[in-house]
C-alpha positions in Angstrom: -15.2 13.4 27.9 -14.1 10.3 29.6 -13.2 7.1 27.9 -15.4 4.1 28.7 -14.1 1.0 31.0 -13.0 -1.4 28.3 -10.5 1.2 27.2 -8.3 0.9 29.9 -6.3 -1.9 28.5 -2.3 -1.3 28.2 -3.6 -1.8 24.1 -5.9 -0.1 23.3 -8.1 -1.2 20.3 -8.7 0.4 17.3 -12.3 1.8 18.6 -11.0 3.0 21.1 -8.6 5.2 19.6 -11.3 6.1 17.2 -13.3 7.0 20.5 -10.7 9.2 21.5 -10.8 11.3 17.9 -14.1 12.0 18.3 -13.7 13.2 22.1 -10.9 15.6 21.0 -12.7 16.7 17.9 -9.5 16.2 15.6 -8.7 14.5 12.3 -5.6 12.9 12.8 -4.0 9.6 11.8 -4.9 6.1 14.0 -1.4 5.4 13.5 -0.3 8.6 14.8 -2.6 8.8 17.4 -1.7 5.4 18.9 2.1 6.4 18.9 1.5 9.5 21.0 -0.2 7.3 24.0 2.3 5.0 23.9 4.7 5.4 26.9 8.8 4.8 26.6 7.7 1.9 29.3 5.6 0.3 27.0 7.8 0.4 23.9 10.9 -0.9 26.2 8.3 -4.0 27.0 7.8 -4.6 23.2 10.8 -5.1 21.5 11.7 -1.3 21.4 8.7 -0.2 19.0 8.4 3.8 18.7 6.8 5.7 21.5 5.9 9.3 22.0 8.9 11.0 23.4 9.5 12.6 19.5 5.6 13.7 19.1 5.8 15.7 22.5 9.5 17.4 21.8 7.4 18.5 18.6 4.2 19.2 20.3 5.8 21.4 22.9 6.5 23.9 20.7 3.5 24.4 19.3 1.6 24.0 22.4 3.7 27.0 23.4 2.9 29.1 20.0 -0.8 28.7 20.5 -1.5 30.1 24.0 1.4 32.9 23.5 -0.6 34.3 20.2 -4.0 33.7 22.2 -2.7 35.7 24.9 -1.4 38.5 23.2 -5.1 38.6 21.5 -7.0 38.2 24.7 -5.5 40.1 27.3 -4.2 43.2 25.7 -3.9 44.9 29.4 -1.0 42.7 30.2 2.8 43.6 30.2 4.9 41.6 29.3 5.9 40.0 32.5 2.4 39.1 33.1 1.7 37.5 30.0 4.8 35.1 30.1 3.3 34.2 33.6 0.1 33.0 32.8 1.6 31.6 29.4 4.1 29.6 31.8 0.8 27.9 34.2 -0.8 27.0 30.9 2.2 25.0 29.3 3.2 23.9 32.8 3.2 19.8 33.9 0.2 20.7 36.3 -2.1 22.7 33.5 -1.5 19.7 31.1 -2.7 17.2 33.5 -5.5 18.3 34.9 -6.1 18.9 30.7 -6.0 15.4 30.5 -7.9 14.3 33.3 -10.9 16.9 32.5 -10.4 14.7 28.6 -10.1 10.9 30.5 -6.9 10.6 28.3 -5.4 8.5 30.9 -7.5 5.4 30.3 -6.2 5.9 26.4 -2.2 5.2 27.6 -0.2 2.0 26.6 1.9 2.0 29.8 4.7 -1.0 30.6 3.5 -3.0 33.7 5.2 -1.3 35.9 4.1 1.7 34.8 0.6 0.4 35.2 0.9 -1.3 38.4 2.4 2.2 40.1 -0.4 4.5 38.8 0.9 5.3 35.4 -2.2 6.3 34.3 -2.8 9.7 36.6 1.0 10.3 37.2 0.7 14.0 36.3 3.8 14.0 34.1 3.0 11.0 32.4 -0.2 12.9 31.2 1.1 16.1 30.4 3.8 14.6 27.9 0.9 12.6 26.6 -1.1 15.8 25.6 1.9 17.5 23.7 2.3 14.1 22.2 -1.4 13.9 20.9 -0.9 17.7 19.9 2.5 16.8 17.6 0.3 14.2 15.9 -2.2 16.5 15.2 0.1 18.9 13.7 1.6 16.2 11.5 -1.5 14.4 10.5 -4.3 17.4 10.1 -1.6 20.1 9.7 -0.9 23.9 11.8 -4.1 25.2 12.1 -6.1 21.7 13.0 -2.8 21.4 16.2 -3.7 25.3 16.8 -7.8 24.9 17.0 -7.0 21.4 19.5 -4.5 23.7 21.9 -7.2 26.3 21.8 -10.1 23.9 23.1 -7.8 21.8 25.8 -7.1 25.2 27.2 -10.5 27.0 27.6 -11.3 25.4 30.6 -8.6 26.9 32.6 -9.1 30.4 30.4 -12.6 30.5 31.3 -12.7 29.7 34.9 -10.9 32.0 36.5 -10.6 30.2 40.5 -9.0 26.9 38.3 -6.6 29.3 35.9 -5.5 31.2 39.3 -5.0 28.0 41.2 -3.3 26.2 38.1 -1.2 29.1 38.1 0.1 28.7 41.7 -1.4 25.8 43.3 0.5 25.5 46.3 -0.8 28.8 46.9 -3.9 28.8 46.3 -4.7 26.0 48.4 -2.8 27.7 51.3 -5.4 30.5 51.2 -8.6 28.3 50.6 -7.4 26.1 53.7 -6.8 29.3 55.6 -10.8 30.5 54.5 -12.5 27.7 55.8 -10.6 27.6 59.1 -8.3 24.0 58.3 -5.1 25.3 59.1 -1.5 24.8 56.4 -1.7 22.1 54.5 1.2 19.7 55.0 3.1 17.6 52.3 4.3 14.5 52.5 6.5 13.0 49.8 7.9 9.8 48.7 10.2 8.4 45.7 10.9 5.6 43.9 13.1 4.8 40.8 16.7 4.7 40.4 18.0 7.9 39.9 18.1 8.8 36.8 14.4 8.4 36.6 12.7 8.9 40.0 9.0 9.7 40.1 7.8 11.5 43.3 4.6 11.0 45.0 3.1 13.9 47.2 0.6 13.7 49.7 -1.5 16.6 51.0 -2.5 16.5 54.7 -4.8 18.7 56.4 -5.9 18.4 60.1 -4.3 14.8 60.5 -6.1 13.8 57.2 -4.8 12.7 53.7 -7.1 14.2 51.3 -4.8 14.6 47.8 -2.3 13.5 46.3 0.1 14.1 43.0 2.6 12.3 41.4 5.1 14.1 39.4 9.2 13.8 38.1 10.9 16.7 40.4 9.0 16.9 44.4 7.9 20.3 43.3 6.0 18.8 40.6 4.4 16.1 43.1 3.8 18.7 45.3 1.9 21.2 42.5 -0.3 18.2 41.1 -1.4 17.1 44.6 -2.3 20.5 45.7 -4.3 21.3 42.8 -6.2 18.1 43.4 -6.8 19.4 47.0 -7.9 23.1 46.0 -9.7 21.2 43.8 -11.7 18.9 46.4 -11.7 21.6 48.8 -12.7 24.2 46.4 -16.7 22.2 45.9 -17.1 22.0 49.6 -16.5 25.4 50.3 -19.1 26.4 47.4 -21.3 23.5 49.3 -20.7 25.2 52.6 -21.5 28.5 50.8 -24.8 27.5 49.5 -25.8 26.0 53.0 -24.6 29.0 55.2 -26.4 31.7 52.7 -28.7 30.2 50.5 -30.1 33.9 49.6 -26.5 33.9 47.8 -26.8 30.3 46.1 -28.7 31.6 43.0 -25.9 34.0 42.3 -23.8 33.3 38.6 -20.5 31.3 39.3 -18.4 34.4 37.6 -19.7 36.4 40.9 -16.8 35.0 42.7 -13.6 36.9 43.2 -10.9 35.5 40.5 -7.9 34.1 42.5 -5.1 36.5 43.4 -2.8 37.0 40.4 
């Protein structure tokens, strides 16, 4: 579902946002739509016009409504406790982004300069407020149950796989113990800021062996930390299938759902 090259513009056109309504499958406004991928930087670099902060405060809530009901539906085994756990990874900053990336919705922002210039466009909080955004327009534009059907479909991928849900749950985690099964060691993090303090973004860096091989961006170091290990489990997650398929091929042809969920 990624967005062709021309749309990566700080503007995008009117196709493009078009483009992106047919991607997410929803009927809601242009207008409405563009507002939710405009970043506060953006507005601040054009006179002040509106930007998305309002759409995601709204969007929030019923991003949250959405996966509690589905839940409660799907998982009737679960306390309580349970539930508000795996209701909490699916709502969280790390769950949204990788939501975006797996939809390309970063090439859709209109991002200030700066913005652009420092990676804007895969910061992972950047894109999680983008996809409550995107579901507040669809709520005002299409109405409850067009907002609730979107939430539903961003979600499935993490619901159905469950390796991704379990490491989106606890990434940091997760990684630790597919490192440890292939013999790499801890993963180290290394983390950086910039911003004045009142709006710092924090850039992690995983490193394995010596080697940099993910990184994350995020507004608190735990959040840096989260997005740049789920990118890691991520990468690290197809080699060890590739290493799988070469060290037992009479295993290769077996269904992907043969594997052992991640720990809950």
């Amino acid at each position: 579902m990624a967005a062709t090259s021309g749309s990566t513009g700080s503007n995008p056109a009117g196709s493009d946002v078009a483009r992106l309504r047919a991607l997410l499958r929803v009927d809601v406004s242009p207008e409405l739509l563009q507002l939710a991928l405009t970043h506060r930087s953006f507005a601040y670099e054009h006179g002040g016009i509106g930007h998305n902060e309002r759409l995601e405060f709204l969007g929030d809530s019923i991003l949250g409504q959405a996966v509690t009901v589905k839940l409660y539906r799907d998982f009737p085994g679960l306390d309580e406790g349970d539930l508000a756990k795996r209701r909490a990874s699916l709502v969280s900053t790390v769950a949204l982004a990788e939501i975006a990336r797996l939809n390309g919705l970063g090439a859709y922002l209109r991002l200030g300069k700066g913005e652009e210039l420092t990676g804007g466009r895969d910061k992972s909080s950047i894109l999680a407020d983008t996809v409550e955004a995107v579901i507040g327009a669809t709520y005002l534009s299409a109405g409850p149950d067009e907002a609730t059907a979107l939430v539903l479909r961003l979600v499935e991928p993490l619901l159905i796989d469950p390796d991704r849900f379990g490491a989106a749950m606890d990434p940091k985690t997760s990684l630790q113990e597919l490192a440890s099964s292939l013999t790499l060691g801890n993963p180290a993090y290394r983390v950086t800021e910039e911003g004045p303090d009142h709006d710092k973004t924090f850039h992690a860096t995983v490193v394995l062996q010596g080697e940099d091989i993910a990184s994350g961006s995020g507004s608190s170091k735990k959040t840096a930390e989260m997005a740049a290990a789920l990118d890691a489990w991520t990468r690290l997650s197809g080699r060890s299938t590739d290493d799988s398929a070469t060290a037992a091929p009479d295993r290769a042809a077996e269904p992907a759902g043969a594997a052992e969920p991640a720990g809950s």
